[in-house]
C-alpha positions as CSV (number, residue, x, y, z in Angstrom):
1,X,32.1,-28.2,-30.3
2,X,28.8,-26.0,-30.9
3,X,27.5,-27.4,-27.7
4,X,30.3,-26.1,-25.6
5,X,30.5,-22.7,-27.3
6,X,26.5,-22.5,-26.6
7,X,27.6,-23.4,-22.9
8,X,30.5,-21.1,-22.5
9,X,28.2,-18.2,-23.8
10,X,25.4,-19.0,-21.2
11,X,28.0,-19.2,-18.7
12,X,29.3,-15.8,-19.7
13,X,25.9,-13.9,-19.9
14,X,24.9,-15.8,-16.5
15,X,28.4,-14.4,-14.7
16,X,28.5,-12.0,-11.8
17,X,31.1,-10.2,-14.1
18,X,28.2,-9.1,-16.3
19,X,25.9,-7.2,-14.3
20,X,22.3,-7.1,-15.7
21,X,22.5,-3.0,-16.5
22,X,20.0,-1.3,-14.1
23,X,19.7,-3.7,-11.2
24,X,19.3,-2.4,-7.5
25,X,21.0,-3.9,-4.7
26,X,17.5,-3.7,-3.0
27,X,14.4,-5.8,-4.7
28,X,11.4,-5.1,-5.4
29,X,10.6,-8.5,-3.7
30,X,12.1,-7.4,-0.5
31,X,9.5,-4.5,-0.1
32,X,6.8,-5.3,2.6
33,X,4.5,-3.6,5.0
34,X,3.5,-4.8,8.3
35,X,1.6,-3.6,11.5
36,X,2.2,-3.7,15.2
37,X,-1.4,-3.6,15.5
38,X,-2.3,-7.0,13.4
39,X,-1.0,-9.1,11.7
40,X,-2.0,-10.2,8.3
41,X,-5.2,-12.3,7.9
42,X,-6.5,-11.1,11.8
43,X,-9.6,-9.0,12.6
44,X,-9.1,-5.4,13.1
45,X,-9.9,-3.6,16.4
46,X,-13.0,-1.7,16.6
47,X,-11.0,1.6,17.3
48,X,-10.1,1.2,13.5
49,X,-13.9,1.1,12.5
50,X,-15.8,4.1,11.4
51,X,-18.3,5.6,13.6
52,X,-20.9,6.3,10.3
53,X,-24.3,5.1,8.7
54,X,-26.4,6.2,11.6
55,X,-24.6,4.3,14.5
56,X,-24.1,0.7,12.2
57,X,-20.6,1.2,13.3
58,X,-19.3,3.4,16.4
59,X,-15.4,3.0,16.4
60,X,-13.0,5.9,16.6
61,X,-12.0,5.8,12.8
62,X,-8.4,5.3,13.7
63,X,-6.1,4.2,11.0
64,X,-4.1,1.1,12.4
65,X,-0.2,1.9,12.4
66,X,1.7,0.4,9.3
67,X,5.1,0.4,9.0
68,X,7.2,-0.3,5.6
69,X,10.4,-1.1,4.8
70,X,12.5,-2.4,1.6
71,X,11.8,0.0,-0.6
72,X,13.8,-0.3,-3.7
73,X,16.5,1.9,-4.8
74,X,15.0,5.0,-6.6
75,X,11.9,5.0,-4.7
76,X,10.6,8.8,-4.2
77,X,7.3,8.9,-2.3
78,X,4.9,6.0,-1.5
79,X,1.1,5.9,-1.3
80,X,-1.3,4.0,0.4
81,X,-4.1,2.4,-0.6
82,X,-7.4,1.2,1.4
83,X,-10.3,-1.2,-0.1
84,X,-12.7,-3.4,1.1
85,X,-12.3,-6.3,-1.4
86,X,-15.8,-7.6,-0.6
87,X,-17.6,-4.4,-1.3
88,X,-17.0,-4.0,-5.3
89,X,-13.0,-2.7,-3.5
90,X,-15.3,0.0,-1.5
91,X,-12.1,3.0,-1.0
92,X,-11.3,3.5,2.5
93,X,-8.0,5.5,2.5
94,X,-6.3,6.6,-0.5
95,X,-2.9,8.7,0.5
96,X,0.0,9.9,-1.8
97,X,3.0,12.1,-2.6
98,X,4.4,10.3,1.1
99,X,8.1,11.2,0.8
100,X,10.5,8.9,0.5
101,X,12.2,9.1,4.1
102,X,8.8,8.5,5.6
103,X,8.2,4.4,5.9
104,X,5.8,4.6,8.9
105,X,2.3,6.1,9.7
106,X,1.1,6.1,13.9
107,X,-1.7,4.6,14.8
108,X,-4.5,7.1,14.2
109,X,-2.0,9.3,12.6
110,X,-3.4,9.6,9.1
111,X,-4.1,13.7,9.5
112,X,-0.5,14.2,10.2
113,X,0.6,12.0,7.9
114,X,2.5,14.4,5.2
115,X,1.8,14.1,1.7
116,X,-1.5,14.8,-0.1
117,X,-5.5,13.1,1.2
118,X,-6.8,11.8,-1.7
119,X,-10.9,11.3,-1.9
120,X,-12.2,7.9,-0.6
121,X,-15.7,6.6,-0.9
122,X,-16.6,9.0,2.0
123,X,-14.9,11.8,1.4
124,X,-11.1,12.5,2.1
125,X,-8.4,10.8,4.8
126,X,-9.0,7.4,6.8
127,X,-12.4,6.2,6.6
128,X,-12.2,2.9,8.9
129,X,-14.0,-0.1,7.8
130,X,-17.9,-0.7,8.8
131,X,-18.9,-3.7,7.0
132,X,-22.6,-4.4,6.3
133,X,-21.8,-8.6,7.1
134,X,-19.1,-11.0,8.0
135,X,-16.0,-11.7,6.8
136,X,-14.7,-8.6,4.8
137,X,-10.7,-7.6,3.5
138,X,-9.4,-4.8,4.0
139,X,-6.4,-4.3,1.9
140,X,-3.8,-1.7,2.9
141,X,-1.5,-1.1,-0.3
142,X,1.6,0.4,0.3
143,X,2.8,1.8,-3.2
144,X,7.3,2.7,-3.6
145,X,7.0,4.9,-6.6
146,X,9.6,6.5,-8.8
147,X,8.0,10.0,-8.6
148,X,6.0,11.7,-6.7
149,X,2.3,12.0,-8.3
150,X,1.7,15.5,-8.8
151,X,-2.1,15.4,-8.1
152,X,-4.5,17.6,-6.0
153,X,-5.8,17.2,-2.8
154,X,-8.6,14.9,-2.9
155,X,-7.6,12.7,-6.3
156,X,-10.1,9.9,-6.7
157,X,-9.0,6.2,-6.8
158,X,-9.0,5.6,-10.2
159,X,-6.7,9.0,-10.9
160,X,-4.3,8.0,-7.9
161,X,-3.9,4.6,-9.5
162,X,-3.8,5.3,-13.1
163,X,-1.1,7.7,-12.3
164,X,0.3,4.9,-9.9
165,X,0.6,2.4,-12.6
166,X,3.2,4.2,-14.6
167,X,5.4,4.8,-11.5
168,X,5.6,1.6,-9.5
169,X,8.3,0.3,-8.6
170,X,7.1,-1.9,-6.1
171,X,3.7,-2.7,-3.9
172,X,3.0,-4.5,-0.1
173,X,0.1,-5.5,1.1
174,X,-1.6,-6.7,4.5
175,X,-5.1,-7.6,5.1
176,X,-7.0,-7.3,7.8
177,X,-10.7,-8.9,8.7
178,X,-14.0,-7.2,10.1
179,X,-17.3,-8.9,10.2
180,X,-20.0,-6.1,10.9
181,X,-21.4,-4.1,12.0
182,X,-18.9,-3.0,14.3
């Protein structure tokens, strides 16, 4: 008699009738971010590579176009996030305060992207990869946050993502290649 009790409680706490309180229609797991200009795992063009450290690399530091969608309920502004995981996560791009009806960024469109620049190993906006070997990641973060950030123009990495970490609702990645130089 215990044992079905036990059982018809479970049931009962496991029923659609009983809601969990504060769940979203839209998942976290259902965020993602993809590009029209490569898909994740490929090589990126050499229009997305810097043009920097005395001709190494001489592409037209164009940001590749991402495009997100998902986004849980509550979300408020979104940042992105660019680091070569081979280079100690070198920071590429580091973009926040992106409000919430914006889920897309051109190709090349990083300046005109609204929101605030934060500073990147280079200095501020898109700094496009330029790889001293082979086979480096470049991971583009795409952050759905409950708030915007509130930080000034040209935040550092580790201030955008401390103050990240205690708005997150969810994150998307993609990751593209580039074997140097480019």
């Amino acid at each position: 008699m215990l044992v079905a009790a036990l059982a018809v409680g479970l049931a009962a706490c496991a029923s659609p009738a009983n809601p969990t309180p504060g769940a979203s229609s839209t998942r976290a797991s259902d965020f993602a971010v993809t590009s029209p200009d490569f898909a994740n795992g490929d090589e990126l063009a050499d229009w997305a590579t810097a043009n920097a450290f005395n001709g190494q690399c001489t592409g037209d530091n164009l940001n590749p176009a991402l495009e997100w969608t998902g986004a849980p309920e509550g979300a408020e502004s979104f940042a992105i996030v660019l680091i070569d995981r081979d280079a100690g996560n070198y920071v590429h791009w580091v973009h926040f305060d992106i409000p919430s009806n914006v889920t897309s960024v051109a190709r090349g469109g990083s300046g005109d992207l609204p929101g605030v620049e934060g500073a990147t190993n280079q200095s501020t906006g898109y700094f496009g990869p330029c790889p001293p070997g082979p086979d480096h990641h470049y991971e583009f973060t795409v952050y759905a946050l409950d708030a915007s950030l509130g930080l000034p123009a040209g935040a550092g990495f580790s201030a955008v993502t401390k103050a990240i970490a205690g708005h997150e609702l969810a994150e998307a990645s993609i990751t593209g290649l580039r074997s140097g130089p480019a």
